[in-house]
N, C-alpha and C positions, 0 to 999 in steps of 0.2 A: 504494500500500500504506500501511496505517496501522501508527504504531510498535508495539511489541509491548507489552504490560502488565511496566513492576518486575517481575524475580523476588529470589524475598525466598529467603534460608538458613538454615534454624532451630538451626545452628550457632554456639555463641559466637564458631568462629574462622569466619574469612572463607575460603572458597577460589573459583578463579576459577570461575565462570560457563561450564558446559562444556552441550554444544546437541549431538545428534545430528539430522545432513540426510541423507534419503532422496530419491532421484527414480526414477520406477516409469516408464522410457517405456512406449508403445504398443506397441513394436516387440521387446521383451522385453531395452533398454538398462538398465541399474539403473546407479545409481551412489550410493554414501554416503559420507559424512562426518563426521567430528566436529571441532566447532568450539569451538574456547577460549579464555574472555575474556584478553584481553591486556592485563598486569601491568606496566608500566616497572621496570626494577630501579633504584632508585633510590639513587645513592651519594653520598652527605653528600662534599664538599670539605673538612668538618674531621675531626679523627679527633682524639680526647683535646682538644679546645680548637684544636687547630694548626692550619692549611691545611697540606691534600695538594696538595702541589708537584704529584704527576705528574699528578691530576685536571685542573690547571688548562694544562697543556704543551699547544704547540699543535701542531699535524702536519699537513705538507706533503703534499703530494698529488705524485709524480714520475712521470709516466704517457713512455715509449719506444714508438715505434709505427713500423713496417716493415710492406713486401711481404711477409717472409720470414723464418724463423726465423734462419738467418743472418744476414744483415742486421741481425735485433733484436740479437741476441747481439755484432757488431762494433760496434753503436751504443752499446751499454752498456758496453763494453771501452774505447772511449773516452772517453766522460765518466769513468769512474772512473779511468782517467788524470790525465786533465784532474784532477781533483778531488784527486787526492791531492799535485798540484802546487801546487795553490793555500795559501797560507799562512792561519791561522789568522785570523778576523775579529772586530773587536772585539764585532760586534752581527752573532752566527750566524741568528741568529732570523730578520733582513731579509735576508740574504745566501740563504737557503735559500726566503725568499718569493718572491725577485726567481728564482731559478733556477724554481721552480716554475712559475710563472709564465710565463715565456720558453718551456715546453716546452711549456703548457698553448695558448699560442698559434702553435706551430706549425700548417702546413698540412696534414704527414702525422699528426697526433693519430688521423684518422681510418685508417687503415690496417689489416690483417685483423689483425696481430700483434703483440700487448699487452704491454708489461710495465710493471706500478704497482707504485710503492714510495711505501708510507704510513711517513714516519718523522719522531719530534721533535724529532729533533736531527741533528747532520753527524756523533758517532759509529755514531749507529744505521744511517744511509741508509748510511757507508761498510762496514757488518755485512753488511747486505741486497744489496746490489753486489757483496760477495765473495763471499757463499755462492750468490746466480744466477750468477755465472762459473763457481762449481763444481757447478751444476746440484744445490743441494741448498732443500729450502724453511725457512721461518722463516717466523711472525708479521707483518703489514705486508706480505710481496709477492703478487703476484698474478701468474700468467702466463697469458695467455688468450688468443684466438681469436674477434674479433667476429662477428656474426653479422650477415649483410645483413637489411637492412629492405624490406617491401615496400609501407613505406607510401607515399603519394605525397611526391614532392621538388617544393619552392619555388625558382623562379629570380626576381629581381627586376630587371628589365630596366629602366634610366635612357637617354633616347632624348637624341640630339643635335636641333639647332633645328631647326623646321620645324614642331613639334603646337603652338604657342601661340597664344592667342587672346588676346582683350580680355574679362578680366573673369576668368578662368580663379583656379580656386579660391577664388572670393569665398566661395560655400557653407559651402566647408569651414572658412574663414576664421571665419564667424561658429558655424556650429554644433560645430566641432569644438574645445576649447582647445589642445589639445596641437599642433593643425596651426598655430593661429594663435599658438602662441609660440614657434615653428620659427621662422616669419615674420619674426616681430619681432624671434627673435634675430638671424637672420642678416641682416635691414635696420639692425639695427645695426652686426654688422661693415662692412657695404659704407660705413657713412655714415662708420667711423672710416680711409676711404682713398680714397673718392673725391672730397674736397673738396666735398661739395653737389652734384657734377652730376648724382646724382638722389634718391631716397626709393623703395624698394620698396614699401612700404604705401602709398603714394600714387598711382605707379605703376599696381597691382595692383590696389588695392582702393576708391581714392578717384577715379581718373580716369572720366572719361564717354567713348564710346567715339568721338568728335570729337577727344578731347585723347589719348588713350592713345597713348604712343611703344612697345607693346610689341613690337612689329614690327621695329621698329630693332635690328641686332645688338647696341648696347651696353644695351638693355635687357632684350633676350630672354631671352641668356644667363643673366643673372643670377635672373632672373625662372624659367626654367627649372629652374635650380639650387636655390631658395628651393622651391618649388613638390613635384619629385619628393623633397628633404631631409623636407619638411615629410610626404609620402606615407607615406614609408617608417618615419615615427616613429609617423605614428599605427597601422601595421599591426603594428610590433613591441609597438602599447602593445594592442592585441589578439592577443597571444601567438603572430602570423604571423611565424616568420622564414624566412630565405632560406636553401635549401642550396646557390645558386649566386648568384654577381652576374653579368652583363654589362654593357656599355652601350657608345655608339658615339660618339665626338664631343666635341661640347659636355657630355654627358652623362659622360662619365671621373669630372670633377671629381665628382661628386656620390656617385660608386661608391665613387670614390676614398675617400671622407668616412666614407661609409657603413660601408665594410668597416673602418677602421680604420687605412688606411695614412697619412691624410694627420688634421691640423689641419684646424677649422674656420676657425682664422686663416689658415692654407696654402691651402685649398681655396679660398675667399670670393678671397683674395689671385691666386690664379691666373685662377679663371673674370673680376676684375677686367680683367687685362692682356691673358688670348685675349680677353676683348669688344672691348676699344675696340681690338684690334690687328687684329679684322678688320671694325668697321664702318667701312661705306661713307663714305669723305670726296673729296669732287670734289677739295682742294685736292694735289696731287703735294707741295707742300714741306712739308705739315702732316703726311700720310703719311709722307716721311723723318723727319723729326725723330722723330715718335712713334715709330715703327717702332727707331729707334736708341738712343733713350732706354728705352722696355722691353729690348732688346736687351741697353742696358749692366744694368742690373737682372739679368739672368735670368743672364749671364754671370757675377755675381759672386759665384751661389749655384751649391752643386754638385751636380752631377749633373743638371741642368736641360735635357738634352738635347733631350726631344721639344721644349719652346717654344722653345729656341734655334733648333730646326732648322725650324720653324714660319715665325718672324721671318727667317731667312735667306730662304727660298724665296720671301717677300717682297718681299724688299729685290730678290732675282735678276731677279722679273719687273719692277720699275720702272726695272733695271738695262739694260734695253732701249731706253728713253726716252734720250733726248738731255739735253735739258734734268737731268731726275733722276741721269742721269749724271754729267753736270758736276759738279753741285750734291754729289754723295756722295764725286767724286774730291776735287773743292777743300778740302771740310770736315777739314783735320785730324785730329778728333779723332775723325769717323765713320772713314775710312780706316787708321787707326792702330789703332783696331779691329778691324776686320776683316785687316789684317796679322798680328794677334796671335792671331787663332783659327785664322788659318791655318796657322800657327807653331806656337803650342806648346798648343793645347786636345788634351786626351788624347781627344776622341772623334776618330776618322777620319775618321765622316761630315760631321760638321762641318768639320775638316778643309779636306775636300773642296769641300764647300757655300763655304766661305769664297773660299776659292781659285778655285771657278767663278764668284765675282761677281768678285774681282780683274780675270779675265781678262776677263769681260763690258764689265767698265765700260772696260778700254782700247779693245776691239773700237769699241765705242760712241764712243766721242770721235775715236778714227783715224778710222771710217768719216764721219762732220759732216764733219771739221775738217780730212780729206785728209792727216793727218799720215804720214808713212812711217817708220815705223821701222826702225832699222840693227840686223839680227837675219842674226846665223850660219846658216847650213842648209848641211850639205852641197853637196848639191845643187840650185844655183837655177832649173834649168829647168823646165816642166811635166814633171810626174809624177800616179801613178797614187796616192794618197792611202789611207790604211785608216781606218777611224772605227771604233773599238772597244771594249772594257769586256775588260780584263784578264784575265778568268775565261774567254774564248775565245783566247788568246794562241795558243798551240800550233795551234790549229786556222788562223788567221790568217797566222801567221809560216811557216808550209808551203804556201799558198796565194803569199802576197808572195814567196817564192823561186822558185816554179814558176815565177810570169809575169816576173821578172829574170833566169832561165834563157832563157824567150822572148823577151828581148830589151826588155821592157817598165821603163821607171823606175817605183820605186816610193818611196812614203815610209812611214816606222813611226815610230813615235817610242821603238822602243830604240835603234835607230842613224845615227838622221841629227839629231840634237839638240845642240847646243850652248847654253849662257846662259840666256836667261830661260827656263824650259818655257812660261809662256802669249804669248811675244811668238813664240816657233817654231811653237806650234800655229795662230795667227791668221796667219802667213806659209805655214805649208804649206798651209792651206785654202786662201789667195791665190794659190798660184803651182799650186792644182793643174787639172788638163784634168779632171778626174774623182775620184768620191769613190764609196769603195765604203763602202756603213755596212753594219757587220756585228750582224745584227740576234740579238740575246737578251732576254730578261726584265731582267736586271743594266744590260745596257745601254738599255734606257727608264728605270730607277731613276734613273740616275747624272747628276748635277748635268752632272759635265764634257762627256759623250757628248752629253747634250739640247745644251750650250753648240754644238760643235763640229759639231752636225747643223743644227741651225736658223741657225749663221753661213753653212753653205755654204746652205742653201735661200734664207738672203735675199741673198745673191750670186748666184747664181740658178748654181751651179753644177750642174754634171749628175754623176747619183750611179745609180750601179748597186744595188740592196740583196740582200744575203744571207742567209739564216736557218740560224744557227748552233744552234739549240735546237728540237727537235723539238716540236710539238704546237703552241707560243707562238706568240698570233695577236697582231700590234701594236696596241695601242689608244694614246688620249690624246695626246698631243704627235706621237708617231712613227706614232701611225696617219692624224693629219690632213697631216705630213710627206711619206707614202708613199701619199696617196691610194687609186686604184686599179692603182698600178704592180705588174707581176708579180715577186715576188723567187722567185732560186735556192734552194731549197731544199737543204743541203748535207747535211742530216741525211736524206734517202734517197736511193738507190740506192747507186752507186759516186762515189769520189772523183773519178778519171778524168772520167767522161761528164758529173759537177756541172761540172767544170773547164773542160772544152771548151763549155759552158753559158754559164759564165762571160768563157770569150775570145768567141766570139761576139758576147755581150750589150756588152762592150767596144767591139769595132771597129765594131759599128753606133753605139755613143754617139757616140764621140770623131771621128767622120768628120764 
């Protein structure tokens, strides 16, 4: 369509520009219209010579969002609590930014049930607050009701290693700027913490594919990370955003970044330490060290949990090793360590993880080194052992009294334990004829259970298995544990008919 021709007004005074639109369908649809040029009211900030304070006041935007009217209604009864507790701020102005703000980037913003308070100042927002309690309206609120969209949603999916290649966004490097100053930024973080040991634009974009290490975990990663960072800027810088993120892996970092949760210094900083903590090195004591040194690193920042417990399950399987044994009991200061998480870190799982390499690394050096340790048990004789995860207790502990009813010893560790718990646990394995592992999902999780299943299989004890968890089929560790052995099923039929299943399966073991 071409523009319309100037319409001129043979009026001294101006008025807008008003258009009547008709449409006549086929089908005897009409619709009209009148359209009117649009005026800005435009209001001067001075008035007599002065500046108009209120023209120039700026206004916060306070947006409440819930499932449910309720809901919005207790969310807002709280902050205006809150608010009225809070004392007076020298500078109202940033104090009402910063709260703005913090609502604006909550996750539930998006939710079906609105309440928006536009206000200049912290007595007006506190006006607005009082009169929505009292269900009455004012100027600045809004109460509303969003409305689903049906437009299509964006997820942006960051994958862990495995899609990388040699040469991989050279393209984009050269014809895109915005991907290739992603690049550049974030090859400069890595170069201000990895001492030299590599260059990502070198890497990436200058290696021939003879010299390229991109394959190596401590290059991938980072490489991976540089790569989907750089993706995802230039799709935002073409007005593509995401209404969902995932990602799986090595990929986290990059979501992480993306969505806002983390630093770029954080992020660069992390994918650093998971690369070189899981590439591949032949050498076992260059492994320890490094493995113990991000270790202490990760432990002195808070809340570091997923890498801590990453680096643990590390340290568990080299804990295996003899030699690496040694080498992590002897060390001091690696040991004192790992005492101390076991001790007093507030996570559980850690905790735990700590405490299963404890007791690994003793298993490991008795079994070389023929050492016998002087450990209390009730009961020293062969006995009938339970291997279990706590969350089947009840189920277990009625089970272990049936067959001590039948005449049968049995061991638990709620009541035949004295002194150390890991030097009792590696002695009832030892002195048992037989080991029933009681099979659940929690117990394939659980550091200590894998510990206490894989010491009797490399003693080559014989082991009955039970399935305490309905549907749970064993994979990973406990499914190459339990081969093609048939376990009792205790989660169908009756308890009885599993039980006499269970003595059965017993006295043809142990004969």
């Amino acid at each position: 369509m071409t523009a319309f021709p100037p319409l001129h007004i043979d009026d001294e005074k101006e008025h807008p520009v008003a258009i009547g639109i008709s449409s006549f369908g086929i089908g005897g649809n009409n619709a009209h219209a009148i359209v009117e040029e649009y005026h800005p009211k435009v209001r001067s900030i001075h008035t007599n010579g002065h500046v108009n304070e209120e023209l120039l006041q700026q206004h916060g935007l306070f947006i409440f969002s819930t499932k449910s009217s309720d809901s919005l209604y207790k969310q807002v009864v709280s902050f205006n609590e809150w608010l009225k507790q809070i004392e007076p701020q020298d500078d109202e102005r940033s104090f009402l930014a910063r709260i703005s703000q913090q609502l604006l980037l909550k996750r539930t913003i998006s939710h079906e049930h609105l309440a928006i308070f536009v206000s200049a100042n912290r007595a007006e927002l506190q006006q607005q607050l009082d009169l929505f309690l009292q269900k009455q309206s004012i100027p600045g609120l809004l109460v509303t009701k969003s409305v689903s969209s049906n437009c299509p949603r964006i997820c942006f999916v960051f994958s862990g290693q495995g899609p990388q290649w040699w040469a991989m966004g050279r393209e984009l490097y050269s014809s895109e700027p915005i991907f290739r100053q992603w690049i550049q930024r974030i090859n400069e973080e890595f170069i201000k913490i990895n001492g030299g040991e590599f260059n990502l634009v070198n890497e990436m974009i200058e290696k021939t594919e003879k010299e390229s290490r991109v394959n190596d975990t401590n290059i991938a990663q980072p490489a991976l990370f540089a790569v989907q960072v750089g993706l995802a800027a230039v799709l935002v810088s073409w007005h593509i955003f995401p209404s969902a993120i995932v990602s799986h892996s090595a990929g986290e970092q990059a979501a992480a970044f993306i969505s806002g949760r983390v630093s770029l210094n954080e992020a660069v900083r992390i994918v650093y330490n998971r690369s070189r903590l899981q590439h591949r090195n032949t050498r076992q004591d260059d492994n320890i060290n490094l493995l113990f040194q991000i270790l202490r690193q990760f432990s002195s920042l808070k809340e570091q949990y997923e890498e801590i417990q990453i680096i643990l399950e590390s340290i568990w399987f080299l804990s295996f090793e003899y030699s690496c044994a040694k080498n992590i009991h002897s060390h001091d200061k690696y040991f004192a360590l790992l005492v101390q998480l076991s001790e007093i870190n507030s996570n559980e799982i850690i905790q735990q993880a700590a405490k299963g390499i404890l007791w690994q690394l003793k298993q490991t050096i008795s079994i070389n080194t023929n050492i016998t340790n002087k450990l209390i048990i009730s009961k020293p004789s062969k006995h009938i052992m339970f291997s279990y995860n706590h969350d089947s207790k009840d189920l277990v502990n009625q089970i272990c009294q049936d067959l001590r009813n039948s005449g049968y010893r049995t061991w638990m560790d709620t009541d035949d334990m004295h002194g150390s718990t890991l030097d009792c646990m590696a002695h009832a394995i030892e002195q048992a004829c037989l080991v029933i592992l009681c099979i659940t999902e929690k117990y394939k999780t659980s550091p200590n259970c894998q510990s206490e299943a894989e010491y009797a299989y490399r003693l080559k004890k014989p082991f009955v298995p039970i399935l305490l968890q309905s549907k749970y089929k064993p994979d990973g560790w406990l499914g190459i544990i339990l081969g093609t052995r048939l376990y009792i099923d205790f989660t169908k039929n009756d308890f009885d008919s599993n039980y006499n299943k269970l003595v059965k399966e017993i006295e043809a073991t142990i004969k």
